[in-house]
DSSP file (Angstrom, degrees, kcal/mol; ACC not computed):
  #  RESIDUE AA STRUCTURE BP1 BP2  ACC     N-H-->O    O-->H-N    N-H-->O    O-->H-N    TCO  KAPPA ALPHA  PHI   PSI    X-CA   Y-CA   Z-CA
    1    1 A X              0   0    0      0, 0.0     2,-0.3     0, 0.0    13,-0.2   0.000 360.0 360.0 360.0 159.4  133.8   89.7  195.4
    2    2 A X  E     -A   13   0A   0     11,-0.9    11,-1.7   126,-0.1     2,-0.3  -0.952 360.0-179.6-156.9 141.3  134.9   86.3  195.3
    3    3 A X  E     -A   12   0A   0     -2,-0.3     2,-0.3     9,-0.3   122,-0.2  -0.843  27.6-165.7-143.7 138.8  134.5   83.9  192.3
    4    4 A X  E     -A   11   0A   0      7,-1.4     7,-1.8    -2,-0.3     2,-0.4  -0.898  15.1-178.3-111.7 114.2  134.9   80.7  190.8
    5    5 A X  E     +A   10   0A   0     -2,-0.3     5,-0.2     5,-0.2     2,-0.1  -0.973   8.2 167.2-124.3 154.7  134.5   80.1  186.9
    6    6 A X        -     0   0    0      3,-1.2   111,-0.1    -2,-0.4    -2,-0.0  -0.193  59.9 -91.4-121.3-170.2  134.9   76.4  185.0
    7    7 A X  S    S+     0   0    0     -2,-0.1    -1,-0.1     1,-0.1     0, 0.0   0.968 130.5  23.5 -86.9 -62.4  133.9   75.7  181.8
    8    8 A X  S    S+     0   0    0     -3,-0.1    29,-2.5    29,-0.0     2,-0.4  -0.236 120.3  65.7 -51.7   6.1  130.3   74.6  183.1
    9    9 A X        +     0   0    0     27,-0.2    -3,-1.2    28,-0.1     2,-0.5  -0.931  40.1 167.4-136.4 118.2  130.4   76.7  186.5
   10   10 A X  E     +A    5   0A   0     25,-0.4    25,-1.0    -2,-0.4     2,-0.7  -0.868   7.7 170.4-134.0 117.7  130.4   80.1  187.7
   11   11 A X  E     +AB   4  34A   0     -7,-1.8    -7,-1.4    -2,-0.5     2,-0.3  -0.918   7.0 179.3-146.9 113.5  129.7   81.1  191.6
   12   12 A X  E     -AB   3  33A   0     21,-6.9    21,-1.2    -2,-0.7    -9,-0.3  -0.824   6.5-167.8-111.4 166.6  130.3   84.6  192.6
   13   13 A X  E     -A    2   0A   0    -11,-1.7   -11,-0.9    -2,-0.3     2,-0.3  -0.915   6.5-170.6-145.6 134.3  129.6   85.5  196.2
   14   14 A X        -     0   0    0     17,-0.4    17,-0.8    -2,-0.3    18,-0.1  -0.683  12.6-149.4-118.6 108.8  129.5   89.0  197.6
   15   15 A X  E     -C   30   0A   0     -2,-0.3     2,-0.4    15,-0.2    15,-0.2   0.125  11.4-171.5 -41.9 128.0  129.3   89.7  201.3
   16   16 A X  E     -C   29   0A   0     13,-3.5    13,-2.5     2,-0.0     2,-0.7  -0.761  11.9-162.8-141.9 115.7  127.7   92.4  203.0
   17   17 A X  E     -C   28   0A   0     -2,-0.4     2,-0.8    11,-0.2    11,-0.2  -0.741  12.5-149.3-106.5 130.9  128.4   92.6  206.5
   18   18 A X    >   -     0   0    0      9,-3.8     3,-1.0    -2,-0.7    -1,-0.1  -0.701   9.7-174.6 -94.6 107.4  126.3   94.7  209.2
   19   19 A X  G >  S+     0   0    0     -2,-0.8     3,-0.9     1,-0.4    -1,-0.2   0.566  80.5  60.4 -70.6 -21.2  128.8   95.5  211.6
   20   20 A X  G 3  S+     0   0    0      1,-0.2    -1,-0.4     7,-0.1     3,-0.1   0.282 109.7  46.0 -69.5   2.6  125.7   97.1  213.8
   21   21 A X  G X  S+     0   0    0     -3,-1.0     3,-0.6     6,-0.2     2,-0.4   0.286  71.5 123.4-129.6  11.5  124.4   94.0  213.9
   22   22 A X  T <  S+     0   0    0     -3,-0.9    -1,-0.1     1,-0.3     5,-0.1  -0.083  73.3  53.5 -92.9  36.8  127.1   91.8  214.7
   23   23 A X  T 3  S+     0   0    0     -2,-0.4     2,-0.3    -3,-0.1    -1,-0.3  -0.282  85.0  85.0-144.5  32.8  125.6   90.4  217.6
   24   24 A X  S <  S-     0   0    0     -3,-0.6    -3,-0.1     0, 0.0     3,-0.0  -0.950  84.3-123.8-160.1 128.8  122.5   89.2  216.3
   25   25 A X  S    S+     0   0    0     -2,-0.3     2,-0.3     1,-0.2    51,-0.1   0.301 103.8  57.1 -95.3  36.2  122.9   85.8  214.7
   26   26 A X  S    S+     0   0    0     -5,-0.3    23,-0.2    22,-0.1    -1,-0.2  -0.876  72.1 138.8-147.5  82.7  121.6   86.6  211.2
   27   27 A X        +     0   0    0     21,-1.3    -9,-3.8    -2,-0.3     2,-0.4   0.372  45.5  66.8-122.9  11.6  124.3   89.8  210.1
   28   28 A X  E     -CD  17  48A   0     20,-2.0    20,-4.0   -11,-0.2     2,-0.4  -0.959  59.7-148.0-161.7 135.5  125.3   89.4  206.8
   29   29 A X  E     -CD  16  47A   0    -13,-2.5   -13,-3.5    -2,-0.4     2,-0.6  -0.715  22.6-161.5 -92.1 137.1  123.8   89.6  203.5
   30   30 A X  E     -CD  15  46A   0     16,-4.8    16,-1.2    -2,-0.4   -15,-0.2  -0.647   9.8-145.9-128.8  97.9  125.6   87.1  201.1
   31   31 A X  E     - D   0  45A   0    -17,-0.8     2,-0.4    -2,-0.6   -17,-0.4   0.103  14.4-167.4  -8.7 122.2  125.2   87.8  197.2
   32   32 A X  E     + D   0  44A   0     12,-2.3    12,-3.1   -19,-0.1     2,-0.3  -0.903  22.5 170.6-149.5 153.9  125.1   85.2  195.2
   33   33 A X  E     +B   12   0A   0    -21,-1.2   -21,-6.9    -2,-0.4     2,-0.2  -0.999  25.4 163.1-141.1 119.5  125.3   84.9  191.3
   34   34 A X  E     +BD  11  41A   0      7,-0.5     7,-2.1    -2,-0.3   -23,-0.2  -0.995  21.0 178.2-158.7 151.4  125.7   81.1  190.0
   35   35 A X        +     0   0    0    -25,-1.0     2,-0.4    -2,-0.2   -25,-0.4  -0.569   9.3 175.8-137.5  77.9  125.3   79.5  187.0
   36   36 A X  S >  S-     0   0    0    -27,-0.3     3,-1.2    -2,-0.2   -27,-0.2  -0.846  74.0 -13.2-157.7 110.2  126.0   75.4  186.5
   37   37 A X  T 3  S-     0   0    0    -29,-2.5    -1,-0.1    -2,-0.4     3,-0.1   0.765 132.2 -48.7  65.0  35.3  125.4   73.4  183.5
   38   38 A X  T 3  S+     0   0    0      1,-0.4     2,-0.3    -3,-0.3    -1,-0.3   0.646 115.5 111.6  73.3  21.8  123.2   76.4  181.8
   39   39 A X    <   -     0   0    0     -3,-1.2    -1,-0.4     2,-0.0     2,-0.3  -0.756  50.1-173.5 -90.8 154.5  120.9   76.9  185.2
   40   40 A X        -     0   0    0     -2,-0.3     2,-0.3    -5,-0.2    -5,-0.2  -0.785  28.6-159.3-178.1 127.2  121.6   80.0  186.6
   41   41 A X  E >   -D   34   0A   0     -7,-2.1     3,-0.5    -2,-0.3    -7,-0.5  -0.909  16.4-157.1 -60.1  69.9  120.7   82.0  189.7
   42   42 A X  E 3   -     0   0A   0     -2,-0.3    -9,-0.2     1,-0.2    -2,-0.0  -0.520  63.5 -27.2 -77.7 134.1  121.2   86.1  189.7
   43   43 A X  E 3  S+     0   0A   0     -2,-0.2    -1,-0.2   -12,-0.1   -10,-0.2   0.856  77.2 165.5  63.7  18.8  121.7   88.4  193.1
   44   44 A X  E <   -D   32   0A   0    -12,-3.1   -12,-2.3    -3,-0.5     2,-0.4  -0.638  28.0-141.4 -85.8 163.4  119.9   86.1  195.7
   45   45 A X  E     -D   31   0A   0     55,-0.2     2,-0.5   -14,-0.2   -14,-0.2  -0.960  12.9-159.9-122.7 134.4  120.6   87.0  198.9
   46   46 A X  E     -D   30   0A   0    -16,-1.2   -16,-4.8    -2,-0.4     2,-0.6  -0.818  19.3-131.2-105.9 172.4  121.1   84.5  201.8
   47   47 A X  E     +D   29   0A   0     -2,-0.5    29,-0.8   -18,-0.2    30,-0.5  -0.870  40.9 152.8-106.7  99.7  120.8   85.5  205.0
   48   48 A X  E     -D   28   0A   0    -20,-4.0   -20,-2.0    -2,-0.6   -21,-1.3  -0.802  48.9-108.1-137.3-177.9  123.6   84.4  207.3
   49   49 A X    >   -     0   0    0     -2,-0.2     3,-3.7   -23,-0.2     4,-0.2  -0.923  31.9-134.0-106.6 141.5  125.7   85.2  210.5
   50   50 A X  T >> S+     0   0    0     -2,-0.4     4,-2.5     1,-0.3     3,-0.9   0.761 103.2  67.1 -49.9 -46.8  129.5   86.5  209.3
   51   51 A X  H 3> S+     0   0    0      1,-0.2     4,-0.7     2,-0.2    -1,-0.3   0.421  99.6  48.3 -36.1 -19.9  130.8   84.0  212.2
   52   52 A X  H <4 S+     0   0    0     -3,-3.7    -1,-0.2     2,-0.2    -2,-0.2   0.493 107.8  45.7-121.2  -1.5  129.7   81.4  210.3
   53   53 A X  H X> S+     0   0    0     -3,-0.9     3,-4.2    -4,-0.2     4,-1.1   0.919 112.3  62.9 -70.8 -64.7  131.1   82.2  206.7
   54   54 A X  H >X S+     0   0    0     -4,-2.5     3,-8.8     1,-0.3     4,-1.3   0.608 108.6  35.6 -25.0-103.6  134.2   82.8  209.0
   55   55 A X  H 3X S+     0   0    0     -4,-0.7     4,-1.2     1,-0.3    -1,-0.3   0.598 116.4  54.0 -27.9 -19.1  134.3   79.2  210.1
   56   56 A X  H <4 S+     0   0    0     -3,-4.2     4,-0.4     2,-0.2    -1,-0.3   0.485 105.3  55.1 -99.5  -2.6  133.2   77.9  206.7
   57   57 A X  H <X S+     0   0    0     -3,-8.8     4,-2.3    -4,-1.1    73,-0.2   0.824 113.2  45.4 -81.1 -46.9  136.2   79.9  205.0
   58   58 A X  H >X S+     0   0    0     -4,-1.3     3,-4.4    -5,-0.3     4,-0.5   0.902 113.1  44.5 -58.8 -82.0  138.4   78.0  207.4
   59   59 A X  H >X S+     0   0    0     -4,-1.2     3,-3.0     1,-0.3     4,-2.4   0.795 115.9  48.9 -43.1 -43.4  137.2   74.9  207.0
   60   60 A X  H 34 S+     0   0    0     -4,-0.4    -1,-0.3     1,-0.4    -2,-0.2   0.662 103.4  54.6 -87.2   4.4  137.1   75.2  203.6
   61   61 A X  H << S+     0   0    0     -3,-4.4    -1,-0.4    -4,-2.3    -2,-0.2   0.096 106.8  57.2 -99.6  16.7  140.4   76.5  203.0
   62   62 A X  H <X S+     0   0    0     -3,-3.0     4,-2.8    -4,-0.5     5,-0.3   0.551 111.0  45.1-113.9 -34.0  141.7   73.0  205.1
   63   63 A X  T  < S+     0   0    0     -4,-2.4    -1,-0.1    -5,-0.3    -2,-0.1  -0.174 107.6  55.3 -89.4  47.4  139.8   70.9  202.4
   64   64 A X  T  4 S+     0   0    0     -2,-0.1    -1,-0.2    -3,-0.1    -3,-0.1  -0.013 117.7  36.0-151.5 -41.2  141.3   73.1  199.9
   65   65 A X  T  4 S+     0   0    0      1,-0.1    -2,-0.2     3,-0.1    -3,-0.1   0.873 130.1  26.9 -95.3 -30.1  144.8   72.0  201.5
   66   66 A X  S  < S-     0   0    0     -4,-2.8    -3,-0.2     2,-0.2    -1,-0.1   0.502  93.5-133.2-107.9   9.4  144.2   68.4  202.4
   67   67 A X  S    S+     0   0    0     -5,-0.3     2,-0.3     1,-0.2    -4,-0.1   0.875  71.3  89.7  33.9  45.6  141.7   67.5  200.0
   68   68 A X        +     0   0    0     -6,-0.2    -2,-0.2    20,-0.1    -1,-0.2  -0.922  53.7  50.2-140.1 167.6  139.6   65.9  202.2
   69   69 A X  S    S-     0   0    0     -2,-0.3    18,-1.8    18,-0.3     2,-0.3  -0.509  73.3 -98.4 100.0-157.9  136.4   66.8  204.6
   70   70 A X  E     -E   86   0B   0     16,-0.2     2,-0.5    -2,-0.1    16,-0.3  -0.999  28.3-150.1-147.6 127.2  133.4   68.5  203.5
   71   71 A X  E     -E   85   0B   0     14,-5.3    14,-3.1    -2,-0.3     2,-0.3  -0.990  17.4-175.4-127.0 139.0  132.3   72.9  204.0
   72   72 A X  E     -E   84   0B   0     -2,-0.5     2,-0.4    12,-0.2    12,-0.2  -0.992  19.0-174.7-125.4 143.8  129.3   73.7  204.3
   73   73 A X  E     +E   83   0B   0     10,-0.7    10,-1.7    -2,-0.3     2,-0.3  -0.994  18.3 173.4-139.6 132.7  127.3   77.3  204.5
   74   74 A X        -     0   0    0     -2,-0.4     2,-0.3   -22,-0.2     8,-0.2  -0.975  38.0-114.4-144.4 174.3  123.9   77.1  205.0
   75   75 A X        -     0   0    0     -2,-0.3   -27,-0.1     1,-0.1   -49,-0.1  -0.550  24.4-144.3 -90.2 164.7  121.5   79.9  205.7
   76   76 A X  S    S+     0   0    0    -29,-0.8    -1,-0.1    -2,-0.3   -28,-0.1   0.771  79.1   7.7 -75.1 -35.0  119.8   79.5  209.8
   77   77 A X  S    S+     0   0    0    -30,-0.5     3,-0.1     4,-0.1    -2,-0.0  -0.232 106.6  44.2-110.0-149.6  116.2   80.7  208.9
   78   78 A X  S    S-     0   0    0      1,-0.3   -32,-0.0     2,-0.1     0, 0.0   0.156 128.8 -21.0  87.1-133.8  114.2   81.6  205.7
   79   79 A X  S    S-     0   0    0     21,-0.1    -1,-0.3     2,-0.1     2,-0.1   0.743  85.2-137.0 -82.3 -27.9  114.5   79.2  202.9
   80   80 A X        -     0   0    0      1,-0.2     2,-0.3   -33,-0.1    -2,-0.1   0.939  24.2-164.7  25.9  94.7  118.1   78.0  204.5
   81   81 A X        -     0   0    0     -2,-0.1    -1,-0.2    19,-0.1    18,-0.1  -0.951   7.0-161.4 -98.6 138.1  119.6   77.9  201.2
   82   82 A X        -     0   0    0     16,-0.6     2,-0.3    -2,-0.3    -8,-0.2  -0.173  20.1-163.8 -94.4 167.0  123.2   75.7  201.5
   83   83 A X  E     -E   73   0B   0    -10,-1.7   -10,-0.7    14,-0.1     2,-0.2  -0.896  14.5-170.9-145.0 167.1  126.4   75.4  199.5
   84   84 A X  E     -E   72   0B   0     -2,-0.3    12,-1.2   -12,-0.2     2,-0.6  -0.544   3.4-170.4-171.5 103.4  128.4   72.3  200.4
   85   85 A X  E     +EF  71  95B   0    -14,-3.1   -14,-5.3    -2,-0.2     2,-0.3  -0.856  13.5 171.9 -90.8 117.0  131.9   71.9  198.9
   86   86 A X  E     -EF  70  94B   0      8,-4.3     8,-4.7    -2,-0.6   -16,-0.2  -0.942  12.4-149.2-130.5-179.0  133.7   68.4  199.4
   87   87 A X  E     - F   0  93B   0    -18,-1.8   -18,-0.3    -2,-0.3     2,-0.2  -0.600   8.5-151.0-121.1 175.6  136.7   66.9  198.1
   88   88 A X        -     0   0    0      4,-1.1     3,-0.2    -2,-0.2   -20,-0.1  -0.976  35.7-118.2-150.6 153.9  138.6   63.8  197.1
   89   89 A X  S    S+     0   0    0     -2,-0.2   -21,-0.1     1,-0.2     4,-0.1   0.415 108.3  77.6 -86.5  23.1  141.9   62.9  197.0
   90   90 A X  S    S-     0   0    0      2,-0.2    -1,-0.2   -23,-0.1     3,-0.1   0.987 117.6-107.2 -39.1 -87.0  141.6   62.6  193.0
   91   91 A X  S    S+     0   0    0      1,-0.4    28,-2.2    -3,-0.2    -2,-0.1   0.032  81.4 129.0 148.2   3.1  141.9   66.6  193.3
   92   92 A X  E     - G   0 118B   0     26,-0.2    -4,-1.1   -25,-0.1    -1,-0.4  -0.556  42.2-161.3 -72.8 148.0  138.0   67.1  192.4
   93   93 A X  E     -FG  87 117B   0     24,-0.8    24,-2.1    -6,-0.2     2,-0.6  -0.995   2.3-151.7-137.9 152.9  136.0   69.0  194.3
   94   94 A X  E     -FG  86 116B   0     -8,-4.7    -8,-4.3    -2,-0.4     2,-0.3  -0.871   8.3-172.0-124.2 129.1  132.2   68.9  194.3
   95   95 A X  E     +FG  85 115B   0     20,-1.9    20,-3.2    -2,-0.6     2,-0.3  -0.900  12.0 167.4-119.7 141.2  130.0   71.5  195.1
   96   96 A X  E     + G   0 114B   0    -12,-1.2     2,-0.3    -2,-0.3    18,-0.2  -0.946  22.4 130.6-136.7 162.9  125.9   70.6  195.5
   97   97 A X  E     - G   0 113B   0     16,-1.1    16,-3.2    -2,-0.3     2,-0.4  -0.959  47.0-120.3 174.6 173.1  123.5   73.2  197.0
   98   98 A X  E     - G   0 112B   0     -2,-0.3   -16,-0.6    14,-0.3     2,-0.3  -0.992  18.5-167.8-134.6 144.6  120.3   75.0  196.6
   99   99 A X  E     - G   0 111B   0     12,-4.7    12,-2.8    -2,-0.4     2,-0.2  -0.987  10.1-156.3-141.4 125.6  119.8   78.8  196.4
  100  100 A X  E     + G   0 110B   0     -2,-0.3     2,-0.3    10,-0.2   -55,-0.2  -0.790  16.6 165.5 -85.1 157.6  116.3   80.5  196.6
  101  101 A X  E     - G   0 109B   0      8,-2.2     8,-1.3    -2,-0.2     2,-0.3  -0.959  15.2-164.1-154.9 168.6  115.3   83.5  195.4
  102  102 A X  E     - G   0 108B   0     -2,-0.3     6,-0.2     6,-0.2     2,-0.1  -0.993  15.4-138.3-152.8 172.3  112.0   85.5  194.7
  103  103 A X    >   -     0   0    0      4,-1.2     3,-1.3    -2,-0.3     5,-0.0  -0.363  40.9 -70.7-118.1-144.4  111.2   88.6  192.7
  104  104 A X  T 3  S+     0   0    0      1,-0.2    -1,-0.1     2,-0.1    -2,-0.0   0.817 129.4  49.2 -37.9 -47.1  109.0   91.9  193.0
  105  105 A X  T 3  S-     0   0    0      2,-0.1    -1,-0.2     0, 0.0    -2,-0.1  -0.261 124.5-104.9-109.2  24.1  105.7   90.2  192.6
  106  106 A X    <   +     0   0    0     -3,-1.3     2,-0.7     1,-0.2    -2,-0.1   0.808  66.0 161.0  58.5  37.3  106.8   87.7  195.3
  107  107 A X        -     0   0    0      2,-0.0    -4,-1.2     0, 0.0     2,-0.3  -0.940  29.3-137.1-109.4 103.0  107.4   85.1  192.8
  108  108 A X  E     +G  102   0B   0     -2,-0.7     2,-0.3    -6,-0.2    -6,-0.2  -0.628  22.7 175.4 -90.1 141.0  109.7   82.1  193.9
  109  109 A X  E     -G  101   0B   0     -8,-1.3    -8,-2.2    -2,-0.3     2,-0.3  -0.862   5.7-175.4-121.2 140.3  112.3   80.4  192.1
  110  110 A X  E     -G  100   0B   0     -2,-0.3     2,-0.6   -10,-0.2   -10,-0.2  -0.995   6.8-162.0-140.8 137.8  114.5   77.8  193.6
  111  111 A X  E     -G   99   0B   0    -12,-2.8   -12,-4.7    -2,-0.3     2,-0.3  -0.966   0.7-163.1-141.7 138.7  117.4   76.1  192.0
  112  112 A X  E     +G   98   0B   0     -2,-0.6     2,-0.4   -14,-0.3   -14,-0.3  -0.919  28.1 177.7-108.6 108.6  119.0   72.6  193.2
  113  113 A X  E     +G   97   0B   0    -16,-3.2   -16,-1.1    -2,-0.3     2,-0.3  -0.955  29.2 175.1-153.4 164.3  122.3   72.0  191.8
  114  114 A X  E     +G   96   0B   0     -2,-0.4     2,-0.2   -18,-0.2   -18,-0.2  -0.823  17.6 137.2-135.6 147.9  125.3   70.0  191.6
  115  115 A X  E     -G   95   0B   0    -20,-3.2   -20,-1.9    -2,-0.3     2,-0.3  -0.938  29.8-137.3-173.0-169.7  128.9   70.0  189.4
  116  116 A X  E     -G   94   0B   0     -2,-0.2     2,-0.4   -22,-0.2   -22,-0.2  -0.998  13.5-176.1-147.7 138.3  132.7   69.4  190.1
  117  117 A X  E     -G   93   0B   0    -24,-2.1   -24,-0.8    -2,-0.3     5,-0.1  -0.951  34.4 -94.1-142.2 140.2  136.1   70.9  189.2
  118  118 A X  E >   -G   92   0B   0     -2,-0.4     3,-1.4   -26,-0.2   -26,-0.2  -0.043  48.5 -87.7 -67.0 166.8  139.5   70.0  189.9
  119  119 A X  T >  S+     0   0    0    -28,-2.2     3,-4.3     1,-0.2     4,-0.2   0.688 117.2  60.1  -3.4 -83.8  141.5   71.2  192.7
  120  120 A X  T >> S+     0   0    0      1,-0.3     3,-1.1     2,-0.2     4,-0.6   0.711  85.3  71.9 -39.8 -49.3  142.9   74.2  191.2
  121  121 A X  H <> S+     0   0    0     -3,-1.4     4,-0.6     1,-0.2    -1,-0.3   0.829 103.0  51.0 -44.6 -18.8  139.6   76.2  190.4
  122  122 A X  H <> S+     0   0    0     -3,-4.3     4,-2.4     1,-0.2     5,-0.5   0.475  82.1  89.0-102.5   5.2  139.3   76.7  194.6
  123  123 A X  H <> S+     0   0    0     -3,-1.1     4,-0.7     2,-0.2    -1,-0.2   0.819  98.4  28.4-104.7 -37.6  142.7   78.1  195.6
  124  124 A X  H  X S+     0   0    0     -4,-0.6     4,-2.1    -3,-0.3    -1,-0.2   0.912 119.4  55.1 -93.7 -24.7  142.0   81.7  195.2
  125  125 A X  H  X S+     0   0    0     -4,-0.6     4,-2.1  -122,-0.2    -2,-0.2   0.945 120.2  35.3 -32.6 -70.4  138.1   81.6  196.0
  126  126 A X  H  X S+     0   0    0     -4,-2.4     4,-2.2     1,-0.2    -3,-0.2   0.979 118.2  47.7 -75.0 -53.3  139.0   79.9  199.3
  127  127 A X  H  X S+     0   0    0     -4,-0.7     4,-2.5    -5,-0.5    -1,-0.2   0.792 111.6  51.2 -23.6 -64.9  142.4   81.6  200.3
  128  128 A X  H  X S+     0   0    0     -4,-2.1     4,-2.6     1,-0.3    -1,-0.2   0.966 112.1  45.6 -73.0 -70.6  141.1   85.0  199.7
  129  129 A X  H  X S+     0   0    0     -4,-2.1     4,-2.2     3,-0.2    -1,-0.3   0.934 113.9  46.5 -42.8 -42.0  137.8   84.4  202.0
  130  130 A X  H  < S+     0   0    0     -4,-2.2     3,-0.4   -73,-0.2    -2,-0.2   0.947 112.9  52.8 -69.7 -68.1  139.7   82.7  205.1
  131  131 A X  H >< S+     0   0    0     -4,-2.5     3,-0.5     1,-0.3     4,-0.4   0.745 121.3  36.1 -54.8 -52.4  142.4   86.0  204.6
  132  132 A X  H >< S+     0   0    0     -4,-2.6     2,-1.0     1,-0.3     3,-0.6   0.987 126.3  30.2 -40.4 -68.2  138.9   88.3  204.8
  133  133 A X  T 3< S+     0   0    0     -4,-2.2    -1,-0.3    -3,-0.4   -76,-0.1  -0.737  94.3  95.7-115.9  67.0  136.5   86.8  207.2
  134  134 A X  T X  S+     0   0    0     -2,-1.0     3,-2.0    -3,-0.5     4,-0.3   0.504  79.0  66.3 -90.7 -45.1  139.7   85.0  209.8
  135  135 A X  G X> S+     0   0    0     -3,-0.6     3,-4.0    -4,-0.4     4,-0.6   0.949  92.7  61.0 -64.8 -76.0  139.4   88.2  212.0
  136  136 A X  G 34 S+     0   0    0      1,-0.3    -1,-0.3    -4,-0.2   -85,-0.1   0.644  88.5  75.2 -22.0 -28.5  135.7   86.8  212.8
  137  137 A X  G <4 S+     0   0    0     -3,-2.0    -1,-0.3     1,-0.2    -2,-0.2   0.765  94.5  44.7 -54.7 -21.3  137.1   83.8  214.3
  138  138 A X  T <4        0   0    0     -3,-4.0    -1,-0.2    -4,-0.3    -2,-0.2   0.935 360.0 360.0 -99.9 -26.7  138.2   85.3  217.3
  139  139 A X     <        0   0    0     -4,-0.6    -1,-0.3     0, 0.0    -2,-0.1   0.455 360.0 360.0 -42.1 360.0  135.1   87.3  218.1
């Protein structure tokens, strides 16, 4: 699992990657439980390929060190629900995105949101994904 929480933010993410499938560009189910400014998202799943959180761990562990640039993860099909972290050299970093979700009775909910938190909130979030999902880079 891998987490952020603010005073006003909370974004958990847990990955599940199908290693039978890892050739297929849609391989990994990615959890997500988020909550921003009293909106809140339980347990949607996007749909993405593990190659391309890889490359969005990296990147986003380089804005996490230079505090600049932009990561983005967004899904390839479906709803392509996004995340999009960028930075400033202030030390804020601003995450905006949309996450869909629907439930038993097919009933969709979509939530659009934006917030910010210094620097500090991202350091174990991003470290700890690039440490996971690096291996994927080389694939």
């Amino acid at each position: 699992m891998y987490s952020i929480t603010t005073e006003n933010f909370h974004l958990e993410w847990n990955p599940e990657v199908s290693e039978e499938d890892i050739s297929y560009p849609v391989n990994t189910n990615l959890h997500v439980t988020l909550a921003s400014s009293g909106f809140s998202v339980k347990d949607a799943v996007m749909d993405i390929d593990v190659k391309a959180l890889a490359a969005f761990a990296f990147t986003l562990n380089e804005l996490f060190e230079t505090l600049t640039g932009t990561a983005e993860l967004r899904e390839p099909y479906g709803a392509q629900d996004y995340l999009r972290f960028s930075a400033d050299r202030s030390g804020r970093i601003k995450i905006k995105g949309t996450i869909c979700g629907s439930d038993l009775k097919g009933h969709t909910q979509k939530l659009d949101f934006e917030n910010e938190f210094d620097q500090t909130y991202l350091k174990n979030f991003s470290k700890k994904l690039f440490s996971d999902f690096q291996s994927y880079l080389k694939n």
